[in-house]
C-alpha positions in Angstrom: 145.3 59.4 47.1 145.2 62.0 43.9 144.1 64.7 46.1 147.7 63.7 47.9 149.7 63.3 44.6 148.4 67.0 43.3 149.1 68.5 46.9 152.9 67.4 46.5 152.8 68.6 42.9 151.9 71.6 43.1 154.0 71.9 46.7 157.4 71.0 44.2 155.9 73.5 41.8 156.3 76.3 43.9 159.8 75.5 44.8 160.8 74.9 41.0 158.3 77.0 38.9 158.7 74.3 35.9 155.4 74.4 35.0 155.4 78.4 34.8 158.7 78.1 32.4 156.8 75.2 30.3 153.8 77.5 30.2 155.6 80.9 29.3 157.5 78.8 26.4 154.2 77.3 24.9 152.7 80.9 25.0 153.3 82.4 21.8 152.8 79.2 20.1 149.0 79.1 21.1 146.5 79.1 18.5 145.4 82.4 17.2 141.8 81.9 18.7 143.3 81.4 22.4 143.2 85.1 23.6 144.6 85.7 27.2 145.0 89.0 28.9 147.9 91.1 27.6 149.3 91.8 31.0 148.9 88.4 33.4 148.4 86.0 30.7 150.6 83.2 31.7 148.9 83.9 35.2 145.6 83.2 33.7 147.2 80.2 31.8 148.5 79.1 35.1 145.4 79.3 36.8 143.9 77.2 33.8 146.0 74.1 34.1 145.9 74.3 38.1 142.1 74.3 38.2 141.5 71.9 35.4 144.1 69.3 37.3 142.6 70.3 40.6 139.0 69.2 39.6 139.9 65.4 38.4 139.4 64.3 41.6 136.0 65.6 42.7 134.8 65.5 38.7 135.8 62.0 39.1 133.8 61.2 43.0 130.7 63.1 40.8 130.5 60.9 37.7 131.0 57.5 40.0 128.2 58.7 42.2 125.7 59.9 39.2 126.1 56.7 37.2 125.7 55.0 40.1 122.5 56.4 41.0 121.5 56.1 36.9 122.5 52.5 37.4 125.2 52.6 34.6 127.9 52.5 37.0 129.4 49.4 35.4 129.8 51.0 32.1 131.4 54.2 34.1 133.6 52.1 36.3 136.1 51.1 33.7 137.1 54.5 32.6 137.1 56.3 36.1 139.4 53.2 37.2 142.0 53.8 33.8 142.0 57.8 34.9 142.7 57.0 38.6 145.3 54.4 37.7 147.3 56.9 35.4 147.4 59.3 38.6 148.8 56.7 40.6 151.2 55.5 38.2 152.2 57.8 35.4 153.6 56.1 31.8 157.1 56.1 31.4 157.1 58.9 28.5 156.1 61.3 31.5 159.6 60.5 33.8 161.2 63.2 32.5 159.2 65.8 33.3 158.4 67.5 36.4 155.3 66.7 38.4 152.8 69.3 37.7 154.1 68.6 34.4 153.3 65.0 34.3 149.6 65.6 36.2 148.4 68.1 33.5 148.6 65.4 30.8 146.9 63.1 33.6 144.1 65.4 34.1 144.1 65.2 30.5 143.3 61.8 29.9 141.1 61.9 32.9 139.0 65.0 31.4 139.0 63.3 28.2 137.4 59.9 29.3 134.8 61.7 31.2 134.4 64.0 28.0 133.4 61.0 26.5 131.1 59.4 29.2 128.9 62.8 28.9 128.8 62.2 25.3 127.7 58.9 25.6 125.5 60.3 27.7 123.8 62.9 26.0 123.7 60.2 23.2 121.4 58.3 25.1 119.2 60.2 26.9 119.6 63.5 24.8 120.8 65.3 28.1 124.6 65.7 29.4 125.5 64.1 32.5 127.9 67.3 33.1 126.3 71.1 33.2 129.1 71.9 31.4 131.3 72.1 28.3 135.2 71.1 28.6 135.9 71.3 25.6 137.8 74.6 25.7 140.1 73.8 28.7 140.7 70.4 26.8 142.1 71.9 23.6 144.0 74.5 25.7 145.6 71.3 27.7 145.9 68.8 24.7 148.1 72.1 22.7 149.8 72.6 25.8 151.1 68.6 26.2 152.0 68.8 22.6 151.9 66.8 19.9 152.8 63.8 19.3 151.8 62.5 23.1 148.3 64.5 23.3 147.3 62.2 20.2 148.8 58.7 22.0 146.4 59.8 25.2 143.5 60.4 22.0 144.0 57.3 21.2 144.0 55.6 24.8 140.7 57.3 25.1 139.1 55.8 21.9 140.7 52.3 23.1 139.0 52.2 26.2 135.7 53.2 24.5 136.4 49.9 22.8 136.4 48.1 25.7 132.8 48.9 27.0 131.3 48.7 24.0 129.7 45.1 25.2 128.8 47.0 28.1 126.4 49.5 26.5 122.9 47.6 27.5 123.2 49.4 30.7 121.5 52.2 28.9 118.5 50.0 28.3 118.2 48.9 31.3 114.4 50.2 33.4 116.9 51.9 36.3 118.4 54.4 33.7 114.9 55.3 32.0 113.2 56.0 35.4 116.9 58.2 36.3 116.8 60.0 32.8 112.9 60.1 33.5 113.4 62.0 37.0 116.1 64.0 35.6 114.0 65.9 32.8 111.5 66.4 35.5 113.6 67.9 37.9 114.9 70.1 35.2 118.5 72.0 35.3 117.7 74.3 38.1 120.2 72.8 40.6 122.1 70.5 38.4 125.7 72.2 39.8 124.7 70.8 42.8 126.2 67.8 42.1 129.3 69.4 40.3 131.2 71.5 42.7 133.9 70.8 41.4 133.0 72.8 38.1 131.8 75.6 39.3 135.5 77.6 39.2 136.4 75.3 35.7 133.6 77.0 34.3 134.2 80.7 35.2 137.6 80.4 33.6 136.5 78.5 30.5 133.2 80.9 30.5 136.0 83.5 30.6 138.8 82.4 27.9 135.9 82.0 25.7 135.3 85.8 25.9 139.0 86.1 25.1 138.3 84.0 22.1 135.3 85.9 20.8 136.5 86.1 17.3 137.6 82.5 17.1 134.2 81.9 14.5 136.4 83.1 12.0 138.7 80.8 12.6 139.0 76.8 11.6 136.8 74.6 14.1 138.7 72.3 16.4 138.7 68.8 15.8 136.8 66.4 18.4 140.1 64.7 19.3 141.1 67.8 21.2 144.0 69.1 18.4 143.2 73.0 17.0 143.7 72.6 13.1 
């Protein structure tokens, strides 16, 4: 069903190029640390925001079927069900904007929430449950939704951390020990194998971070996803 809803996105994208004009708008606005290439760099944008919305739905198959197997599947269930039901049916504040549009503030709150199961994650066991690091893309995405909208989907994330907060035994439970147990044993060799789907999110973030190399002198980003 997402896969679907992206495919017709991106098929009314090419036709309309609205999320190209949105992009070349927001360009010169970015923060200083963002550094694209001089001579494609709304391509390179462009490629950002496609990849990072094509990847909800696999990143979103991968964390139901590791927390399942961990046996904390119950905890995981209520924010992979929130992300898929915001694909399906998109707030009203998105109506008037095109598709693409509206999915790359989706992808956004879907990114997010599994942002935070990883950090629950690592919180627990001391390990990520993803091999990688979104926070980059997710500050590129939450400065390219704008403010004051990228804060609202914050805040729906922190909400539904609420939520599951009775839920947290799971991570006591003998099924995630012996999982987190296994997991250090088998070491991070081969842990992409179960995250295709962020193998090409991590060349481009691997890659805007070079663009960003002198961002140290610049002011940290906060963990809510805003650039100060």
């Amino acid at each position: 069903m997402i896969r679907n809803v992206i495919h017709r996105a991106k098929k009314s994208e090419a036709e309309t190029g609205h999320l190209v004009t949105l992009l070349t708008k927001e360009l010169p606005h970015l923060h200083r640390a963002i550094r694209l290439p001089e001579n494609n760099a709304v391509d390179a944008l462009l490629k950002l925001v496609l990849n990072y919305i094509d990847s909800v739905p696999n990143c979103l198959e991968a964390v139901a079927r590791i927390t399942d197997e961990a046996g904390i599947g119950a905890y995981t269930d209520v924010f992979l069900g929130i992300a898929r039901d915001y694909f399906i049916q998109p707030p009203a504040q998105l109506e008037d904007r095109s598709r693409l549009t509206m999915l790359m503030s989706e992808a956004y709150l879907a990114h997010r929430l599994m942002e935070e199961i990883n950090d629950r994650f690592i919180g627990r066991c001391g390990m990520p449950l993803a091999p990688i690091d979104m926070t980059l893309s997710n500050l590129i995405i939450h400065q390219l939704i704008g403010e004051p909208f990228a804060n609202e989907l914050d805040m729906a994330v922190q909400l539904s951390l609420e939520l599951c907060i009775d839920r947290e035994d799971v991570f006591e439970s003998s099924r995630f020990k012996d999982y987190v147990a296994q997991r250090k044993q088998a070491g991070s060799a081969n842990v992409l194998d179960d995250w295709p789907c962020l193998a090409e999110e991590m060349a481009i973030s691997l890659q805007l971070s070079g663009y960003a190399e002198d961002a140290d002198n610049d002011l940290p980003p906060s963990k809510n996803g805003a650039l100060h």
